[in-house]
N, C-alpha and C positions, 0 to 999 in steps of 0.2 A: 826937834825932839818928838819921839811918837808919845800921843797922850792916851794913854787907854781908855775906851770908851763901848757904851754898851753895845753887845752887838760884833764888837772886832773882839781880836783874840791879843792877849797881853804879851809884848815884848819886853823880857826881861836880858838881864847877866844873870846866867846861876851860878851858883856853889857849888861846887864838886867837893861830895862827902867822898871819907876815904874808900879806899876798895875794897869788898866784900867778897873773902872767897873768890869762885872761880867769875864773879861779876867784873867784866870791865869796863873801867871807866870813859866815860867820854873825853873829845877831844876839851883842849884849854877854853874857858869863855875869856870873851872880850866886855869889857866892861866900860864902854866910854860914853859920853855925856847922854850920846844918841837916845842908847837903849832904854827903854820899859820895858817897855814891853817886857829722883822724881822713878814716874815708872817705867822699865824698860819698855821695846816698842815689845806690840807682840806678834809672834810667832804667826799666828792665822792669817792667811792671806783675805784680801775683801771677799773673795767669792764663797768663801768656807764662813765668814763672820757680819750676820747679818747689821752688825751695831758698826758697822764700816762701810764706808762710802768708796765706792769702785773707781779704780784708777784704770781699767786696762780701756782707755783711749786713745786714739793717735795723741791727743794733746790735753794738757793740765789747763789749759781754756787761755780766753782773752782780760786782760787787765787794762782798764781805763781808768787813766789817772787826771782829773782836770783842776789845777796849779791857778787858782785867783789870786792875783800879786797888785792890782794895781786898778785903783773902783774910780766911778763916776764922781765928779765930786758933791751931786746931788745926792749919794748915799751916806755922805758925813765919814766915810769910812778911809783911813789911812794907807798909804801902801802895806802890803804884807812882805818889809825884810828878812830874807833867811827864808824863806816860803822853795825860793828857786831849788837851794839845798834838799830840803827835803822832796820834791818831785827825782831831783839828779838821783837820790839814794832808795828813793821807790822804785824809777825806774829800772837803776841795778839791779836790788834786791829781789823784785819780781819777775826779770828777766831771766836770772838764776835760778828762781825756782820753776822756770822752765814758760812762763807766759810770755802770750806775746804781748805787748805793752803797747800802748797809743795813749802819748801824752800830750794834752790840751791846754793851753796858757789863756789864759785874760778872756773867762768866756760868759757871756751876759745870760740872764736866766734862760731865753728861751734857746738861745745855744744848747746850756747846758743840759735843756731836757732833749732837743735835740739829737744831741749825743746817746744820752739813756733809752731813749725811745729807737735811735737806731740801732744801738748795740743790742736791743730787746728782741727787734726781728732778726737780726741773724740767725743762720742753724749751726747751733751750737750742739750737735747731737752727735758731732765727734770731740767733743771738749768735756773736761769732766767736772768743771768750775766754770766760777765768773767771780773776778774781783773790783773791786773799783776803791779807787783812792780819791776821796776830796778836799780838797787843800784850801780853804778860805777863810772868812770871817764869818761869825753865826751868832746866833740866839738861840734858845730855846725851842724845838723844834724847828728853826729856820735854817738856811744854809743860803750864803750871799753871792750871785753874780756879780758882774762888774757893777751893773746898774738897777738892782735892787737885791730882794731876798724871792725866798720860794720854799715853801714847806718844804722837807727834807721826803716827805711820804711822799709828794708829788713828784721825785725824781726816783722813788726805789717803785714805786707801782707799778712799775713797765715791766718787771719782772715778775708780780706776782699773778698768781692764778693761772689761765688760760693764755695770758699775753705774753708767755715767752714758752712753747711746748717743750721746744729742746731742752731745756736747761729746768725742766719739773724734777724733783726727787736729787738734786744738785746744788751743790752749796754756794750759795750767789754771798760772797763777802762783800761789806762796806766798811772802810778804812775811813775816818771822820774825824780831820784835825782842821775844829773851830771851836768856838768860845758856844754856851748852852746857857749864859746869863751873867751876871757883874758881881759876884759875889765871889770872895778870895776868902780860901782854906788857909788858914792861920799855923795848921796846924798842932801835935798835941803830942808833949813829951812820955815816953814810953818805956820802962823795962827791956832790958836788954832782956726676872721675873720673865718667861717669856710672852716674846710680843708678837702678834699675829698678822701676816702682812697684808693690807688690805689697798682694795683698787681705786679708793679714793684719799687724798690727802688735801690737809687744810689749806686756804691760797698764802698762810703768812709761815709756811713751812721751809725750812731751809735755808733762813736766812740769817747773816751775820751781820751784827751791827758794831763797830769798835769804836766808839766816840774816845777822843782823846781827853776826854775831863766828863768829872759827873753834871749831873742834870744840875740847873742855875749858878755853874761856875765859870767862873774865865777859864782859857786854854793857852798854857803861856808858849812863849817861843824869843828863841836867840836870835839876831841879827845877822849873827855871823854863822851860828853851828847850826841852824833849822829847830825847828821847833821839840822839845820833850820826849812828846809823846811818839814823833813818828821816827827820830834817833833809838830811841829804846826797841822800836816796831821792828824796825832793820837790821838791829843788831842781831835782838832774837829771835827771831826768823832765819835768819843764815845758822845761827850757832844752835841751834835746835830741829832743823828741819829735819833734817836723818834718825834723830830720838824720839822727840815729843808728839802727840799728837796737836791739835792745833789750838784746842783752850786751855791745853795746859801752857803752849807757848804764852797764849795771852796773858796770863797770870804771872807769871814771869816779867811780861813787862808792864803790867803793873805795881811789880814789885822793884822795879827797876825806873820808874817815874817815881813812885811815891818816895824812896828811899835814898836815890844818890841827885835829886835836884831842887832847888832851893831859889828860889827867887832873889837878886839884889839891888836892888834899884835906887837912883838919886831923887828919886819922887815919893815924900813924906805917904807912909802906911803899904807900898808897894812890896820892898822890903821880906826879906823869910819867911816868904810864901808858896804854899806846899801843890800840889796837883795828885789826883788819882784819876787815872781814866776807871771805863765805863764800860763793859763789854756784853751787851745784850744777845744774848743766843739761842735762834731758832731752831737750831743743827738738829737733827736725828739722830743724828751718827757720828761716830768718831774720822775727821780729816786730817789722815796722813801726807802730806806733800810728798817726803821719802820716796812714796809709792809712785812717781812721776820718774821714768829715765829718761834722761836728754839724749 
């Protein structure tokens, strides 16, 4: 049996509330002893609209996805079941949206700065993005290697400022599914100007951050279906890509975590417990994908 603990991300079985409108639901959960755990697009192309972020590059950029499933056991930390699932549907999902993907399994912290640090010097100056997805166990500002943790700032600073030229004035996303602290949402029953362009910009400019739960709460996730947050990530991302612009997608699946998943667990107080991600945005500009042709 996985035990939740602080630090890892909770394995549950959720409940599948019914289905809302054009929301579809997820696949069936497994529930055995194991587990705990809008507005049209528009019309303006980017070059005519300066609150839009330019697509006409060879390529919608590189996406690195690095998939922590299975820790040291000096870090106290559990396998992460169902983790594989969601790297398999990022990979998809981002692949469609036209990136090129390089996915990393079981990687120790300074791997995984590594990784950042080299995806940082590349010339990205025919990409028009940069994505990155993290798959692990976390805390509160941390994010866990195999064999320990590492400030989460310490693996996104390779991109800021001056250490990545290419990719200045470009929207560097991070996808972030782990736990932010030990505190479970209970839950609460409910009633049905122009801007002048200038030659210099701030170094924490353009950046996405989507944490899969808010700050000091667990990040739950299935054994069998992958985790909440990054099912709902994929869903709406493919069924929104051609419409929406990109935080209005994210709100979406926010609204698609909070609302169709429910924790159920054989472990006393686990039990009908709720999640909202967390979506911090340093964008300028509105990020269409759409604008990407394969």
């Amino acid at each position: 049996m996985d035990i939740p603990q602080s630090g890892g991300d909770t394995v549950d079985s959720w409940k599948l509330f019914p289905k809302k409108r054009s929301d579809a639901e997820p696949a069936g959960s497994s529930k055995t002893a194991e587990e705990l755990d809008s507005a049209p697009r528009s019309s303006k192309t980017a070059d005519s609209d300066p609150y839009r972020y330019k697509m006409d590059y060879p390529c919608i950029g590189t996406c690195l996805i690095i998939n922590n499933k299975n820790f040291h056991s000096s870090t106290g930390m559990s396998a992460r079941k169902g983790t594989d699932e969601d790297a398999t549907a990022a990979k998809k999902t981002f692949s469609k949206l036209g990136y090129k993907v390089n996915v990393n399994n079981d990687q120790t912290v300074a791997e995984m700065k590594q990784l950042l640090s080299s995806a940082s010097k590349e010339d990205h100056s025919k990409s028009a993005s940069f994505a990155c997805v993290l798959l692990s166990h976390g805390n509160e500002g941390v994010i866990y290697g195999t064999d320990g943790f590492e400030k989460l700032e310490e693996l996104t600073k390779y991109f800021k400022g001056g250490r990545c030229k290419s990719l200045v004035g470009k929207p560097k996303l991070f996808f972030i599914q782990a736990c932010r602290g030990a505190e479970l949402d209970d839950g609460i029953e409910t009633d049905s100007v122009d801007v002048q362009t200038s030659e210099r910009i701030p170094v924490e400019a353009d950046f996405l951050y989507a944490y899969s739960t808010a700050p000091g709460y667990y990040s739950w996730r299935n054994v069998t279906n992958g985790s909440w947050f990054m099912q709902a990530l994929c869903e709406m991302l493919m069924r929104f890509r051609g419409e929406l612009e990109l935080m209005q997608i994210m709100t979406r699946v926010n609204r698609k975590v909070a609302l169709h998943f429910e924790s159920s667990s054989n472990l006393p107080g686990f039990s009908g417990k709720k999640q909202i991600p967390c979506i911090v945005s340093m964008l300028t500009k509105d990020f269409y994908f759409a604008d990407f042709h394969l």
